[in-house]
Biopython code that builds the backbone (N, CA, C, O; Angstrom):
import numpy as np
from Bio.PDB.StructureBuilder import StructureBuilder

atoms = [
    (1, "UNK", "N", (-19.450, 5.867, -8.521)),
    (1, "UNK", "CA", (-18.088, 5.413, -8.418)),
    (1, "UNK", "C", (-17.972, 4.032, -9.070)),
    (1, "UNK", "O", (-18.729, 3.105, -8.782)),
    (2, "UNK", "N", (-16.811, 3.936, -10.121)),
    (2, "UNK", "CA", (-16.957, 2.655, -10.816)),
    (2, "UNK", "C", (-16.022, 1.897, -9.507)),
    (2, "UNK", "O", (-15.455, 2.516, -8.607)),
    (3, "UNK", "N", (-16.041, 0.636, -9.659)),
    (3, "UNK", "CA", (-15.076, -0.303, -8.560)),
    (3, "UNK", "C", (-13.733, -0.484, -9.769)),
    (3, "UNK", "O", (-13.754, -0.474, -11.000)),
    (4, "UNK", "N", (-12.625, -0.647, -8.787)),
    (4, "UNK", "CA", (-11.606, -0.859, -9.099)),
    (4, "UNK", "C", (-11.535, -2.404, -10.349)),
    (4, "UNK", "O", (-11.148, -2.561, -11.507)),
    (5, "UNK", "N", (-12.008, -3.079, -9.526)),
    (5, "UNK", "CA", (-11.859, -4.666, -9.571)),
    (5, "UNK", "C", (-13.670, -5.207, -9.721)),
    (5, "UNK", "O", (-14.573, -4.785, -8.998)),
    (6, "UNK", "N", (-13.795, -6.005, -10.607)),
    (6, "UNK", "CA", (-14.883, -6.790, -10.446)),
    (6, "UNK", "C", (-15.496, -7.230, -9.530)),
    (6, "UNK", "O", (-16.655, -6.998, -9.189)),
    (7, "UNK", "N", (-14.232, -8.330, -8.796)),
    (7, "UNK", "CA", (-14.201, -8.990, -7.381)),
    (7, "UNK", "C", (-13.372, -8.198, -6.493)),
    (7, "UNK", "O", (-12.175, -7.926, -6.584)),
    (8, "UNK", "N", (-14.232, -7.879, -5.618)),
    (8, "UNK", "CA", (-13.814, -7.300, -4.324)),
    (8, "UNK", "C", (-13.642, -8.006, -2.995)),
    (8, "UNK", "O", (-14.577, -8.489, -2.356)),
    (9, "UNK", "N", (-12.487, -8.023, -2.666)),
    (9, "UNK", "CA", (-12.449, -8.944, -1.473)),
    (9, "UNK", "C", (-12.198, -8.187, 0.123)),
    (9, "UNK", "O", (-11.116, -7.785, 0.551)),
    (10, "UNK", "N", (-13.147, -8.148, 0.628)),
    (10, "UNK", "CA", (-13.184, -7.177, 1.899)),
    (10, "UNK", "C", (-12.640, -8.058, 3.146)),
    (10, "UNK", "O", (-12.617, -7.288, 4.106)),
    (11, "UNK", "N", (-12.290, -9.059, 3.456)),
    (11, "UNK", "CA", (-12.366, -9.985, 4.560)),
    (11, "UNK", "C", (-11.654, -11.084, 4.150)),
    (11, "UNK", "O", (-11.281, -11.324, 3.002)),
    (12, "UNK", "N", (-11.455, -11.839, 5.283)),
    (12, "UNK", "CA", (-10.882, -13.308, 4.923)),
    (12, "UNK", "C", (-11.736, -14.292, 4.793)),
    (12, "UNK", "O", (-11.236, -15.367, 4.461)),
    (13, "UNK", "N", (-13.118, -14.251, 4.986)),
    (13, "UNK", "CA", (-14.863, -15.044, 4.643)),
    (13, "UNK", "C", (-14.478, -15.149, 3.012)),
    (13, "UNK", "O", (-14.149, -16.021, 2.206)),
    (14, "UNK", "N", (-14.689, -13.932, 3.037)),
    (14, "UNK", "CA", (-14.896, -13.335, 1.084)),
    (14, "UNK", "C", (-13.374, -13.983, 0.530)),
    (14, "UNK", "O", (-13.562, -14.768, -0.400)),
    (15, "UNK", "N", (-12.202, -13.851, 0.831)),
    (15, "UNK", "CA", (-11.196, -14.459, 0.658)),
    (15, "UNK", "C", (-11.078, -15.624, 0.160)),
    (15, "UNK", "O", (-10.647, -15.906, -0.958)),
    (16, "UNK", "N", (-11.576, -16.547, 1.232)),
    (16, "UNK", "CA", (-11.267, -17.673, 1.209)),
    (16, "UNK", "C", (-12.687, -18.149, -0.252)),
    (16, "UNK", "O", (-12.627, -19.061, -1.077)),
    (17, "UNK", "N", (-13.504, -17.377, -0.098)),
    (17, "UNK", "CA", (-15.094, -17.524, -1.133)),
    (17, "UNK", "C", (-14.328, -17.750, -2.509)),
    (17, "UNK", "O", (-14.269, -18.762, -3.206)),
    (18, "UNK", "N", (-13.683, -16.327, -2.705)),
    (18, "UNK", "CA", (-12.784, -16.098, -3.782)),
    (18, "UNK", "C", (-12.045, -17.126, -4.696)),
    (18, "UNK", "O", (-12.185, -17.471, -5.869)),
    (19, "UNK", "N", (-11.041, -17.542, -3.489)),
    (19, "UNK", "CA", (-10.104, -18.699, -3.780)),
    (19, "UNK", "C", (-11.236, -19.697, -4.079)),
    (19, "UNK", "O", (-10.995, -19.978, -5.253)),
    (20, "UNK", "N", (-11.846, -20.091, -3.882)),
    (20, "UNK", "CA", (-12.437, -21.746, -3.737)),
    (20, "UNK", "C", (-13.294, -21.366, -5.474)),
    (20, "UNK", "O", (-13.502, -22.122, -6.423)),
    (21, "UNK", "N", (-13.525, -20.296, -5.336)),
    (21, "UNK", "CA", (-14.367, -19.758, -6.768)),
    (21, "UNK", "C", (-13.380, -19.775, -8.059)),
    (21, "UNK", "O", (-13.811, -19.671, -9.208)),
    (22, "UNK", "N", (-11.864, -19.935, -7.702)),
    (22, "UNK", "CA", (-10.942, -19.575, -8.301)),
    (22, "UNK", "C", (-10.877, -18.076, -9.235)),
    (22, "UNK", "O", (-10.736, -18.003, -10.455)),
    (23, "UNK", "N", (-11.055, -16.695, -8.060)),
    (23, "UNK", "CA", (-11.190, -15.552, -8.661)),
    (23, "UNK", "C", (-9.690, -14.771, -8.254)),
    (23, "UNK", "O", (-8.988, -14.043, -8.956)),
    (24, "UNK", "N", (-9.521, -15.183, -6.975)),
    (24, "UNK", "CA", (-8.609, -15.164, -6.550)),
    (24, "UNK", "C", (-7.572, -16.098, -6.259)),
    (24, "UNK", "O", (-7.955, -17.220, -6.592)),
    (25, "UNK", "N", (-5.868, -16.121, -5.548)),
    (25, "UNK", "CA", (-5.123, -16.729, -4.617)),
    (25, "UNK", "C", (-4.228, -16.094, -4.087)),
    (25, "UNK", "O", (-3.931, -14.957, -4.452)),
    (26, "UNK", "N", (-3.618, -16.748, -3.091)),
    (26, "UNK", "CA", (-3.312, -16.131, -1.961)),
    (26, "UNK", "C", (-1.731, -17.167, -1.713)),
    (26, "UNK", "O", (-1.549, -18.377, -1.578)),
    (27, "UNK", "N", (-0.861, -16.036, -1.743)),
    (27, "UNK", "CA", (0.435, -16.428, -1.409)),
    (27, "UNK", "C", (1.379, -16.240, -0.274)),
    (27, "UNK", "O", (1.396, -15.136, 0.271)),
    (28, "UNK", "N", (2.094, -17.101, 0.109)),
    (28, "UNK", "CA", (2.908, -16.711, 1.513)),
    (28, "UNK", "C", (4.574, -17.425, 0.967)),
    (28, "UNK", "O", (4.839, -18.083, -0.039)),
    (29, "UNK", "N", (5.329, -17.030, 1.932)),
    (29, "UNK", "CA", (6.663, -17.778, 1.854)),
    (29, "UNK", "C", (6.596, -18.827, 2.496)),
    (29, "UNK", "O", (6.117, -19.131, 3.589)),
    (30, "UNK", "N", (7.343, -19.580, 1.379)),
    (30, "UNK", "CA", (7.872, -21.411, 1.801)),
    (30, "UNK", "C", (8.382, -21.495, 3.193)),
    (30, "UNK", "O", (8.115, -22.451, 3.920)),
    (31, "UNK", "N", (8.799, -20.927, 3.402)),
    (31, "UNK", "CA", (9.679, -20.865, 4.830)),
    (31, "UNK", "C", (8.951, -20.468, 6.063)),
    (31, "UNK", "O", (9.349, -20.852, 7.163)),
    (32, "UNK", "N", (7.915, -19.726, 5.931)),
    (32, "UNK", "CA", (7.284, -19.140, 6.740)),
    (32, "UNK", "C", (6.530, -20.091, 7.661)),
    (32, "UNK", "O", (6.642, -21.262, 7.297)),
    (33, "UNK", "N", (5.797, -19.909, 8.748)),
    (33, "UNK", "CA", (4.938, -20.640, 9.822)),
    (33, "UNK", "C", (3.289, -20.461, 9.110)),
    (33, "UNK", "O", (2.309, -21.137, 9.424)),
    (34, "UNK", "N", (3.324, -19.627, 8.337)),
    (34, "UNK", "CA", (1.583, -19.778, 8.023)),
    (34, "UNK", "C", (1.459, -20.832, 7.590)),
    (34, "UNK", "O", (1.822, -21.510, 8.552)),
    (35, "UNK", "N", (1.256, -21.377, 6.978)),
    (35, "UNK", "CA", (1.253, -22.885, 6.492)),
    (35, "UNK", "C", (0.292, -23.814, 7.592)),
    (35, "UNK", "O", (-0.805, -24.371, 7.566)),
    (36, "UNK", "N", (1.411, -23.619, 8.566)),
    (36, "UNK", "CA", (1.145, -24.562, 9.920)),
    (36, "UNK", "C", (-0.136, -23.851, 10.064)),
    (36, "UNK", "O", (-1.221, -24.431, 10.106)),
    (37, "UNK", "N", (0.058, -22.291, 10.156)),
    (37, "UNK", "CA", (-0.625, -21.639, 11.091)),
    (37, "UNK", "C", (-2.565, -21.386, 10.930)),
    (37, "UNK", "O", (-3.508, -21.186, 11.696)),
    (38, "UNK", "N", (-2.310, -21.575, 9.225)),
    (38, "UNK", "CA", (-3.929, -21.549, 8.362)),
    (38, "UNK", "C", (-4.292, -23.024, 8.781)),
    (38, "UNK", "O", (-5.305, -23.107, 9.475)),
    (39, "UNK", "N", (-3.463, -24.533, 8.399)),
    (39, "UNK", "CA", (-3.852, -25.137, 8.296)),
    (39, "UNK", "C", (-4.729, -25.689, 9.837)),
    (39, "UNK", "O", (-5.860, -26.158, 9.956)),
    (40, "UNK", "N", (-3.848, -25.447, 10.702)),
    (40, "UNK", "CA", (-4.529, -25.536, 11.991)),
    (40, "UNK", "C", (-4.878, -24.534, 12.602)),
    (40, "UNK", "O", (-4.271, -24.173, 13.610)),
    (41, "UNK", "N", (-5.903, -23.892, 12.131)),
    (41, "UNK", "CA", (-6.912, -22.303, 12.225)),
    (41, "UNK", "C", (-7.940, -23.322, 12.937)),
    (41, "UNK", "O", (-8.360, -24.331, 12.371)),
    (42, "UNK", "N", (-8.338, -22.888, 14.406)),
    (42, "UNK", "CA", (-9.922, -23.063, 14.233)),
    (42, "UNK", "C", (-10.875, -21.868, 13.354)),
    (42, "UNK", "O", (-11.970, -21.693, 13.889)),
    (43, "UNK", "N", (-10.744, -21.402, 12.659)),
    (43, "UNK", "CA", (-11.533, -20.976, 11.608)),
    (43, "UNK", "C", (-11.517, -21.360, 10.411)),
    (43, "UNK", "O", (-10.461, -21.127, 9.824)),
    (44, "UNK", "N", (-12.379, -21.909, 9.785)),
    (44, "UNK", "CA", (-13.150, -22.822, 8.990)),
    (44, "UNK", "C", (-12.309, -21.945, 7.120)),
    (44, "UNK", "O", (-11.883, -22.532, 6.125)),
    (45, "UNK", "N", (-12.405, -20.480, 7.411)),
    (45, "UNK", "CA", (-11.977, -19.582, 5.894)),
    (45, "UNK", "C", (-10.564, -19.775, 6.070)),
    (45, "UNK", "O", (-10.033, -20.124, 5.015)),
    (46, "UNK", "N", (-9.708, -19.660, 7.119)),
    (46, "UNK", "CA", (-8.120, -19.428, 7.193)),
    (46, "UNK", "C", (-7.639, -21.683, 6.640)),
    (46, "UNK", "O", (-6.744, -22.415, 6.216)),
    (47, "UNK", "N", (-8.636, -21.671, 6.971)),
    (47, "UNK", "CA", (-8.330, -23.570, 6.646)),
    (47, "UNK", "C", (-8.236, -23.887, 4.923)),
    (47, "UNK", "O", (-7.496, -24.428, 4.101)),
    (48, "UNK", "N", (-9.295, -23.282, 4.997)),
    (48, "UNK", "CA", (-9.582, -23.012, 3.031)),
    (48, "UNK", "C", (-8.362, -22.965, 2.155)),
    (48, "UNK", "O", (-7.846, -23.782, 1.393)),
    (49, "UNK", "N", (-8.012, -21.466, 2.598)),
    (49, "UNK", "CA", (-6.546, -20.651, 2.119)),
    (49, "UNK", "C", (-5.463, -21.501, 2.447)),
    (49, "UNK", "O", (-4.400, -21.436, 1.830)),
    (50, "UNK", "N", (-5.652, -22.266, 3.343)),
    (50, "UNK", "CA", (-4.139, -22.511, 3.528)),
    (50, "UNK", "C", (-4.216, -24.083, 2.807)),
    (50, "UNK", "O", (-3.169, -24.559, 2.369)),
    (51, "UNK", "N", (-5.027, -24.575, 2.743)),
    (51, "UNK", "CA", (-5.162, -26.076, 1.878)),
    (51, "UNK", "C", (-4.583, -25.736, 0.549)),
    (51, "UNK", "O", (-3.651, -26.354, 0.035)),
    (52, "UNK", "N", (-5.218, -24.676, 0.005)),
    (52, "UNK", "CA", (-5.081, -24.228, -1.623)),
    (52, "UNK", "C", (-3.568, -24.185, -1.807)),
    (52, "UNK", "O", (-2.858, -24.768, -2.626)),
    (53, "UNK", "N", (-3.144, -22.987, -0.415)),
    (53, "UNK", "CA", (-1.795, -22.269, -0.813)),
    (53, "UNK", "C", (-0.590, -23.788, -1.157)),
    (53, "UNK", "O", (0.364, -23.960, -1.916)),
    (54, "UNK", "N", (-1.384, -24.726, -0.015)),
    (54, "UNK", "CA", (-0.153, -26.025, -0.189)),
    (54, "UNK", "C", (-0.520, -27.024, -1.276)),
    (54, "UNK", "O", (0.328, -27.886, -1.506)),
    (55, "UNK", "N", (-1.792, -27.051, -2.073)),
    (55, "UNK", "CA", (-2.178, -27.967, -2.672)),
    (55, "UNK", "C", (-2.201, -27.138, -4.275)),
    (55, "UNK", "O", (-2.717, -27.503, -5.332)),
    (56, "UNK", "N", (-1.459, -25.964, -3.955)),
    (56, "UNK", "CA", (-1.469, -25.379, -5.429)),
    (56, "UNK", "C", (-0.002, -24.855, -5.820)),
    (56, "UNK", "O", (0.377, -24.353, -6.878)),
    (57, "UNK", "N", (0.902, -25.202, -4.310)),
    (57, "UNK", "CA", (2.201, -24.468, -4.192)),
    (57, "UNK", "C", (1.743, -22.948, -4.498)),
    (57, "UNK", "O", (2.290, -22.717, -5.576)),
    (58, "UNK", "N", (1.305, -22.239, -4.265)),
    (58, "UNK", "CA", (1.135, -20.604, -4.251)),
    (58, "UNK", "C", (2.076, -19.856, -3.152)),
    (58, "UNK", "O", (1.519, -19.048, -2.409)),
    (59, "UNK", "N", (3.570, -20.099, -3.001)),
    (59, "UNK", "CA", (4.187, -19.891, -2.520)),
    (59, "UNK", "C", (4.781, -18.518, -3.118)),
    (59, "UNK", "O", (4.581, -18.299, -4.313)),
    (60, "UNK", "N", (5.418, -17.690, -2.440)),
    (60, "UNK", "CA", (6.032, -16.726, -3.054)),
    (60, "UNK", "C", (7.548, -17.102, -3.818)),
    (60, "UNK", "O", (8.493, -17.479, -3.124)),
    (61, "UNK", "N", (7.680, -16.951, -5.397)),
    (61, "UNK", "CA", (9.088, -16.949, -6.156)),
    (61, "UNK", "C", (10.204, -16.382, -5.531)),
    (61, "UNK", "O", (11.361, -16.696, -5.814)),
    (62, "UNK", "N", (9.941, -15.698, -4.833)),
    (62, "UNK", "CA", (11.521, -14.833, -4.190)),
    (62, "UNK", "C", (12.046, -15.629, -2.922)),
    (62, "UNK", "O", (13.106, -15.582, -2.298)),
    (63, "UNK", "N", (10.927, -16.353, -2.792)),
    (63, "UNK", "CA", (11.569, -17.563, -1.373)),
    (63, "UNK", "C", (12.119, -17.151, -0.925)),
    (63, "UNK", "O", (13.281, -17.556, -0.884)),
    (64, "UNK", "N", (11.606, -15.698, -0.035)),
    (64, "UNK", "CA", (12.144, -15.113, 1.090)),
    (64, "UNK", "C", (10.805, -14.822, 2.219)),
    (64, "UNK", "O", (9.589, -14.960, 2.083)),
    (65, "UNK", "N", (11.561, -14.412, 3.242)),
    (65, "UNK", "CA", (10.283, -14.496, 4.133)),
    (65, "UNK", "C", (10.390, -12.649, 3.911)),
    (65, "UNK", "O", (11.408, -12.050, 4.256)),
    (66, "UNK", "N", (9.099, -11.874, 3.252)),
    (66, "UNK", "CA", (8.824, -10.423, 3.128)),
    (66, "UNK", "C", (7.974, -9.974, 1.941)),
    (66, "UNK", "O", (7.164, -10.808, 1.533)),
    (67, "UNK", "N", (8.005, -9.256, 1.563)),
    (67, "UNK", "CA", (6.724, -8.516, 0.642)),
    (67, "UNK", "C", (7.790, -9.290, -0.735)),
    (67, "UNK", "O", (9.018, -9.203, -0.766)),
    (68, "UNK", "N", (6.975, -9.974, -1.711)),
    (68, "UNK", "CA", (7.455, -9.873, -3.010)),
    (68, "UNK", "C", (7.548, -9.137, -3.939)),
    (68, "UNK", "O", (6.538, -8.452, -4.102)),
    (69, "UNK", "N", (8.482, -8.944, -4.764)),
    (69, "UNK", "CA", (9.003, -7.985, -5.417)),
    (69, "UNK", "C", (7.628, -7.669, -6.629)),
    (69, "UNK", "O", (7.374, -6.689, -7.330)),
    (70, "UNK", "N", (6.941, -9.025, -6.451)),
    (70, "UNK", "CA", (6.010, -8.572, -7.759)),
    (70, "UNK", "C", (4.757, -8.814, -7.398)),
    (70, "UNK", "O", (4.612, -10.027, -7.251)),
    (71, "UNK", "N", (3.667, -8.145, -7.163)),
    (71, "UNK", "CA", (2.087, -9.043, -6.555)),
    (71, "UNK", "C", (1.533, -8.965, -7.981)),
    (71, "UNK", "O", (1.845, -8.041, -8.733)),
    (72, "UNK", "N", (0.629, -10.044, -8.370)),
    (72, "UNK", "CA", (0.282, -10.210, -9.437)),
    (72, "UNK", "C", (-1.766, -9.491, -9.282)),
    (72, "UNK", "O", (-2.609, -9.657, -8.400)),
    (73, "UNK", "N", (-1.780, -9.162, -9.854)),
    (73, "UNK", "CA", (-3.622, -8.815, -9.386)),
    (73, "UNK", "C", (-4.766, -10.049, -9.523)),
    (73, "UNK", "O", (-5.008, -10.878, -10.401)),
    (74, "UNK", "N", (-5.398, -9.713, -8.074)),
    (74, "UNK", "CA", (-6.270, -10.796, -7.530)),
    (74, "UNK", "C", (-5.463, -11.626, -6.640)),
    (74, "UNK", "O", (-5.853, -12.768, -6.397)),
    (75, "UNK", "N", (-4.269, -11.136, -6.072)),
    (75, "UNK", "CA", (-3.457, -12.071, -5.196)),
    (75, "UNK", "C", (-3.074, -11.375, -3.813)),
    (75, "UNK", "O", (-2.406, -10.340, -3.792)),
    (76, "UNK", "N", (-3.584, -12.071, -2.539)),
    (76, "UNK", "CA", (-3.628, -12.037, -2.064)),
    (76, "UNK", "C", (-2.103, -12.243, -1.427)),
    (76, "UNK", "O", (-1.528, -13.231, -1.883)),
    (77, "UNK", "N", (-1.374, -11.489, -0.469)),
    (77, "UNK", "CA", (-0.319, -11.493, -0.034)),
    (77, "UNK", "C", (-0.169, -11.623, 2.113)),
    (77, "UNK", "O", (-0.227, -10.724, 2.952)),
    (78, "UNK", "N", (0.012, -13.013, 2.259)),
    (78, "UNK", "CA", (0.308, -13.018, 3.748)),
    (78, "UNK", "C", (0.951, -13.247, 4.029)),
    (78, "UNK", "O", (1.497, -14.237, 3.541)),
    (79, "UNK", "N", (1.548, -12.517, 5.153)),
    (79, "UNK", "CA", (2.812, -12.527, 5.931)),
    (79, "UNK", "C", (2.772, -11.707, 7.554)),
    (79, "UNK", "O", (1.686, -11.602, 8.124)),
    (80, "UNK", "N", (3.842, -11.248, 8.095)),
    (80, "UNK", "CA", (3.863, -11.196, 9.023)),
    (80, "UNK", "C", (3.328, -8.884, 9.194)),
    (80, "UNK", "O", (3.558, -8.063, 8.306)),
    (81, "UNK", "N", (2.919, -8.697, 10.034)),
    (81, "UNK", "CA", (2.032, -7.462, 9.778)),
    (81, "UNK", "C", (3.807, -6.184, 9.559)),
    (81, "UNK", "O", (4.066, -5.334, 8.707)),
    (82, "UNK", "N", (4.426, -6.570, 10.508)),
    (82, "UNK", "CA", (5.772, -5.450, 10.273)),
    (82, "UNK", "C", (6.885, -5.492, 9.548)),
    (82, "UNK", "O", (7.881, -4.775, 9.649)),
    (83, "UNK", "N", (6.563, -6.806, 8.439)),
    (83, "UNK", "CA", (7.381, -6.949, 7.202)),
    (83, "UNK", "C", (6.669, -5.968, 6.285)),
    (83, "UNK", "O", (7.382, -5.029, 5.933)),
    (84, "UNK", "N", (5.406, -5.973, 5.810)),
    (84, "UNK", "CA", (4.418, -5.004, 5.528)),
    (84, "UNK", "C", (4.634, -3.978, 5.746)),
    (84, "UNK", "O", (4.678, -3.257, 4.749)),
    (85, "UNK", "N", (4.902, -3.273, 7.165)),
    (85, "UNK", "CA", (5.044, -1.718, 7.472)),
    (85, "UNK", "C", (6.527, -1.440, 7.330)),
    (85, "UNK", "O", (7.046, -0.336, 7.169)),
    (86, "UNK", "N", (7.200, -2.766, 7.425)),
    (86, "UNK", "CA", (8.919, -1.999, 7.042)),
    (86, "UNK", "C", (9.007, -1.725, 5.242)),
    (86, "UNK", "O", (9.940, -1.243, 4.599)),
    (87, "UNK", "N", (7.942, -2.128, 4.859)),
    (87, "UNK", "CA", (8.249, -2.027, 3.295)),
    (87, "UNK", "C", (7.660, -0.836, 2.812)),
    (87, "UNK", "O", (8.312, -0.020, 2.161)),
    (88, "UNK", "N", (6.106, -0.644, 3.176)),
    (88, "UNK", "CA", (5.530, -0.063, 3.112)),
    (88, "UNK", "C", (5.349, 1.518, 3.895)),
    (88, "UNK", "O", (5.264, 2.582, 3.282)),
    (89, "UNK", "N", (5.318, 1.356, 5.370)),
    (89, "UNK", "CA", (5.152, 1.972, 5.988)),
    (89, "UNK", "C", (3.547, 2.372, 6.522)),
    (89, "UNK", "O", (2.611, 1.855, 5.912)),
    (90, "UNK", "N", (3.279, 3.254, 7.611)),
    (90, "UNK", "CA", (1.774, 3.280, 8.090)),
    (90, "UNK", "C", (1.325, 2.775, 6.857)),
    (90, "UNK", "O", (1.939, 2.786, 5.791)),
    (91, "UNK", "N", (-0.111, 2.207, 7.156)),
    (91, "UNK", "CA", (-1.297, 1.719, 6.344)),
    (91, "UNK", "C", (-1.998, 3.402, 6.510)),
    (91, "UNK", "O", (-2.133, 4.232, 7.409)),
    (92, "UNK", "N", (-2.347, 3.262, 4.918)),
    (92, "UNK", "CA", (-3.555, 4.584, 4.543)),
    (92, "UNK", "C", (-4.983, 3.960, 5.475)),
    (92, "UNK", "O", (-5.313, 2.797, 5.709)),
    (93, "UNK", "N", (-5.553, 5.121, 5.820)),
    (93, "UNK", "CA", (-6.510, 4.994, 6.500)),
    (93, "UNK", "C", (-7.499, 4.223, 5.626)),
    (93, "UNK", "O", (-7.547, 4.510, 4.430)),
    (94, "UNK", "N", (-8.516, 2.999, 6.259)),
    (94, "UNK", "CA", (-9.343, 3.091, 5.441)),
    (94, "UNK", "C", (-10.112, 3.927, 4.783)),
    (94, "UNK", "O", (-10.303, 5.089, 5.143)),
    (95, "UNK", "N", (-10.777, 3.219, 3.430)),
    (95, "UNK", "CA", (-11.804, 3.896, 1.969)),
    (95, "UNK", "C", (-12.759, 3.408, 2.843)),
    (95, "UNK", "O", (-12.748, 2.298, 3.374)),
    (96, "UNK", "N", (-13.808, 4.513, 3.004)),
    (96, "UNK", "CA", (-15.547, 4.660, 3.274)),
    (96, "UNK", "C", (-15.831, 3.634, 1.955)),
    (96, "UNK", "O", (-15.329, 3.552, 0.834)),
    (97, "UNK", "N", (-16.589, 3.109, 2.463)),
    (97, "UNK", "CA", (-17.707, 2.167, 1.038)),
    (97, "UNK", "C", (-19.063, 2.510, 1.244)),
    (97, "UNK", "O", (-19.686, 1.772, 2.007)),
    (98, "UNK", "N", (-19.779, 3.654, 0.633)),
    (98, "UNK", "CA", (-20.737, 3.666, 0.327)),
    (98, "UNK", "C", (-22.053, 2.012, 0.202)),
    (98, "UNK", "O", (-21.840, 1.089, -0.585)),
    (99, "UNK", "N", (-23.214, 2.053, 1.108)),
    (99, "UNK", "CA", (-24.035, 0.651, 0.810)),
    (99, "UNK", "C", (-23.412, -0.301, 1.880)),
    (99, "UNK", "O", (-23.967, -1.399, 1.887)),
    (100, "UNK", "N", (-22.534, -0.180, 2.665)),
    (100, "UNK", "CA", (-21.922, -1.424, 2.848)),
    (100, "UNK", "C", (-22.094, -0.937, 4.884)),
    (100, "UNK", "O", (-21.686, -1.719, 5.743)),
]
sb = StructureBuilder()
sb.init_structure("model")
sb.init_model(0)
sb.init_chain("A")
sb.init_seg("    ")
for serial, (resi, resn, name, xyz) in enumerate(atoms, 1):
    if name == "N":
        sb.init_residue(resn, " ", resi, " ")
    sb.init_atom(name, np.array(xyz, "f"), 0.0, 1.0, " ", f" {name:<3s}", serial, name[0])
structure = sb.get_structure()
């Protein structure tokens, strides 16, 4: 099985690895509470992401609080979990990963 993507990002560890590697970034709305909510994470990866998102403006263009109209690849998209399922609907079950 070839991989989709070079960089594979399984987690928010690997996430935040990503970003700091500059392979990835990770966007939220201006308006939104993540901001607050990464920056004062006691977890050490959600602190990462959220420094970048404000120290790089990686805010979402549609400056709305919901899924953006455009995700660019290698970008990470956070928001709230039932803005996601009203857009989307159920999540596909996870992909088995062979090795892992």
């Amino acid at each position: 099985m070839v991989p989709q993507f070079a960089y594979d990002v399984r987690n928010i560890k690997e996430l935040a690895a990503a970003i700091i590697d500059g392979k990835y970034r990770a966007t939220t709305s201006k308006g939104s509470v993540n901001r607050e909510l990464l920056t004062r994470s006691v977890d050490e990866s959600l602190q990462v992401i959220g420094k970048y998102i404000i120290e790089e403006s990686w805010f979402s263009k549609d400056n709305i609080i919901g899924v953006p109209q455009y995700i660019e690849d290698f970008m990470a998209v956070l928001g709230p979990k039932f803005v996601f399922l009203l857009e989307y609907g159920k999540p596909p079950p996870p992909i088995p990963r062979k090795g892992f």
